[in-house]
C-alpha positions in Angstrom: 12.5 -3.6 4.0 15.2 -4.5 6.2 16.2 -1.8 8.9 12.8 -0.1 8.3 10.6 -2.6 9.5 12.8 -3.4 12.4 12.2 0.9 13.4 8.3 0.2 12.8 8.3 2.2 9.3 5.8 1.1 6.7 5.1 1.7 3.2 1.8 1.3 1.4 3.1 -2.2 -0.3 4.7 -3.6 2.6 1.7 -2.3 5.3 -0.7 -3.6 2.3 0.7 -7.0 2.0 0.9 -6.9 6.0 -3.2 -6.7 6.0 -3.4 -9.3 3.3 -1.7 -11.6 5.4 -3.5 -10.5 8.7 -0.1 -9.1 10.8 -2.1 -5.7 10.1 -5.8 -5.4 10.7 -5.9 -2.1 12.7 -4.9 1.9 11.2 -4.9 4.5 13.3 -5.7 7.4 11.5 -4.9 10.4 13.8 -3.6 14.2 14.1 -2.4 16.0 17.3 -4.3 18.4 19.3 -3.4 21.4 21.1 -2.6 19.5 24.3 -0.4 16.9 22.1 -3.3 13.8 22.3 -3.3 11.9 19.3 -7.2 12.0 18.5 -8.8 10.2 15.2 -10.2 6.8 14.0 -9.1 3.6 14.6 -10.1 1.6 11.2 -9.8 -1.5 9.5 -6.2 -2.1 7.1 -8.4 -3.1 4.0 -10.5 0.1 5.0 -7.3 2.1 5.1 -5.9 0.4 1.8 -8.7 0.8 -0.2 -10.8 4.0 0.6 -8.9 6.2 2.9 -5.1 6.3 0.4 -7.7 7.3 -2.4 -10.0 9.5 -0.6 -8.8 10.4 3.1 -10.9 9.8 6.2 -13.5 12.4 7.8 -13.4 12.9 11.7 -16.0 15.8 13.3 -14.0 18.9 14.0 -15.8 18.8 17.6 -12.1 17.0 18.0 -10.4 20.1 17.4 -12.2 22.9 19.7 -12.2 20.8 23.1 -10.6 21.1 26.4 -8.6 18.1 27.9 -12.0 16.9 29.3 -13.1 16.9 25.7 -15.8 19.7 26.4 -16.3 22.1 23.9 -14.3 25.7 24.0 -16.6 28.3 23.2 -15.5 31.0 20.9 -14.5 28.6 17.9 -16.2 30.2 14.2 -16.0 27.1 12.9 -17.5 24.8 14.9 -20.0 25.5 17.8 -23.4 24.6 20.2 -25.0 26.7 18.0 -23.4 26.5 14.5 -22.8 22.9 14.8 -20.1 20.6 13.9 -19.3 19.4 10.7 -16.5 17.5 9.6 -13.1 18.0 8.0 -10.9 15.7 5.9 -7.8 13.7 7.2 -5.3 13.2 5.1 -2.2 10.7 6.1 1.4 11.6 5.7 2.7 8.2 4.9 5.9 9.0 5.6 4.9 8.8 9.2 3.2 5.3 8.7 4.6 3.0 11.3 3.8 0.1 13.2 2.1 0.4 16.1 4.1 -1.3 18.9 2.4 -0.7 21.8 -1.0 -2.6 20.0 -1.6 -5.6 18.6 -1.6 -6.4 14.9 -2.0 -2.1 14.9 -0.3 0.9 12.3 -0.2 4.3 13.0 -0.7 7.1 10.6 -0.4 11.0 11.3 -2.7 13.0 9.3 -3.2 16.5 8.0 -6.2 17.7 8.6 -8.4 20.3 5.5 
């Protein structure tokens, strides 16, 4: 991996092999909302490995219609008080997988979110 792993970058065999020898335990799965937070799931690396690469991750689109207190806007059609809040599929763009500096034994993954 050389020059990549110094930067942080990951790809699925090296962040896999990384969980199977415990330097990786955490993946942020996350997306960017209209203020610029990165909002999501933190979950385990043999989570990520095995479920999430095959079938994404789920997060509640309340994430997606709130303020920067995290109230609810009103005026969403998708997802309301009165409608309710369902979920939506995140789907990572591994070719924004890195490691997570900043936390321990942590990778960080932008998704798309359906």
């Amino acid at each position: 991996m050389g020059n990549a792993k110094i930067r942080g970058m990951l790809d699925v065999k090296t962040l896999t092999q990384m969980v199977r020898d415990e330097e990786i335990e955490t993946v942020l799965t996350v997306f960017p909302d209209l203020y610029g937070r990165l909002l999501g799931k933190r979950i385990t690396g043999d989570y990520f490995i095995n479920d999430v690469l095959a079938h994404a991750v789920h997060a509640c689109d309340y994430l997606l219609a709130c303020d920067m207190e995290m109230d609810p806007v009103p005026g969403y059609a998708f997802t309301s008080w009165a409608k309710g809040y369902g979920d939506f599929r995140m789907i990572p763009d591994l070719s924004t997988l890195r490691i997570a500096s900043w936390l321990e034994k942590t990778a960080i993954v932008l998704c798309d979110g359906f």
